[in-house]
C-alpha positions in Angstrom: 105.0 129.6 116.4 105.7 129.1 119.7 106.4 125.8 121.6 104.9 122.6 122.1 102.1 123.1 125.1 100.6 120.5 127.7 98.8 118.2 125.4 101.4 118.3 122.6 104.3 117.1 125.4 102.1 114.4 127.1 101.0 112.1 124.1 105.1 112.9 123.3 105.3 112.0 126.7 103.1 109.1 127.1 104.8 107.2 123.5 108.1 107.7 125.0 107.1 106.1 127.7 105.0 103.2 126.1 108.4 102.4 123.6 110.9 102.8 126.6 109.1 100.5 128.9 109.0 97.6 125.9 112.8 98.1 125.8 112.8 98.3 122.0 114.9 100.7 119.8 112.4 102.6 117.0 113.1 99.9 114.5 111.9 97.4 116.8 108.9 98.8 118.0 107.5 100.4 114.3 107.1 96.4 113.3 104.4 95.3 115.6 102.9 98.9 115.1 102.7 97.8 111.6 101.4 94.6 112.6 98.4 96.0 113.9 97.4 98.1 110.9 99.5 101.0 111.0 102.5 101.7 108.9 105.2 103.3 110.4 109.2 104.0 110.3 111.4 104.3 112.6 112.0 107.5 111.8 108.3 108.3 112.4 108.3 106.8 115.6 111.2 109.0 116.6 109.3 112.4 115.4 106.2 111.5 117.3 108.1 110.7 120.2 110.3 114.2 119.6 107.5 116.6 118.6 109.0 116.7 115.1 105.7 115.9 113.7 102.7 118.9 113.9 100.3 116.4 114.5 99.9 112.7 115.2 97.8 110.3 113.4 94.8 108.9 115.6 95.4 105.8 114.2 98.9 106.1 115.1 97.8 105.8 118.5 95.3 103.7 118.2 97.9 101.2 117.0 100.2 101.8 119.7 97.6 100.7 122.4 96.7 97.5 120.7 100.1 96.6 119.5 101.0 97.3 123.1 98.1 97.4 125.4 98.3 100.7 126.5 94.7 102.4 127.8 93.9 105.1 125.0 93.1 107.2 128.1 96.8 107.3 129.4 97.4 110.7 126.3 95.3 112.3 128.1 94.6 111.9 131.9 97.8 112.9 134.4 96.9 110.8 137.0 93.4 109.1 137.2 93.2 110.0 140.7 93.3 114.3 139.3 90.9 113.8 136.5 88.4 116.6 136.7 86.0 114.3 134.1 86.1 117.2 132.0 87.8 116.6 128.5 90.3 119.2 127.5 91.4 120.7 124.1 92.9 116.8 122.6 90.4 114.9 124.3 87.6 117.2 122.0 89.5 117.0 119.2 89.8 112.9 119.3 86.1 113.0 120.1 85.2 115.0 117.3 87.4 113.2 114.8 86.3 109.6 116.3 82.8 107.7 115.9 83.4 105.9 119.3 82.0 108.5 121.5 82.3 111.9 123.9 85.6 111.1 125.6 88.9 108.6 125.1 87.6 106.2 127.7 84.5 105.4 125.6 87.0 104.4 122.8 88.2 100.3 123.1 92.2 100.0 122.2 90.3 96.7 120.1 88.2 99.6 117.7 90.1 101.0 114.6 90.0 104.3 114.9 89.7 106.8 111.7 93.3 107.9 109.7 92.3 111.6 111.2 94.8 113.5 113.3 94.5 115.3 116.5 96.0 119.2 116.6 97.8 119.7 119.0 
């Protein structure tokens, strides 16, 4: 198998960044995680965070952005200003595995999303 590509290294990316700017160790930031409906442990955390895991749980994410208020939209776009509008391989992927429509920005951080996982 060959490595990690684009999509895979931004949500790896874009947790990493969401944990780091809370200032909380992987302990810390799995409780509020699991606070919001998604169990997780540190160790978890870590291997999402790492690329350890093959795939990352939709909910997963979901939780992140309501335990944290982080915009759902942030996995996928590089910089608002550069979006083409066009979803790419993850943003299909979520879409097909989510009832909350066509593309990430449709989807509220306040919806539960399904125990699905996107591919990357």
């Amino acid at each position: 198998m060959g490595g990690p590509n684009s999509s895979e290294q931004k949500v790896q990316q874009v947790l990493r960044e969401i944990r780091s700017g809370t200032r909380l160790g992987w302990d810390e930031f799995a409780e509020p995680v699991g606070d919001v409906g998604f169990q997780v442990s540190p160790a978890a955390v870590r291997g999402y965070e790492e690329g350890r895991a093959k795939k990352v749980p939709i909910a997963y994410v979901d939780a992140v952005c309501r335990a944290f208020g982080a915009s759902p939209t942030s996995f996928f776009v590089e910089d608002s200003s550069e979006s083409s509008g066009s979803p790419n391989e993850a943003e299909r992927q979520l879409s097909a595995h989510s009832p909350y429509g066509a593309h990430p920005s449709s989807i509220s951080c306040d919806a539960p999303l399904t125990e699905k996982c996107v591919e990357l």
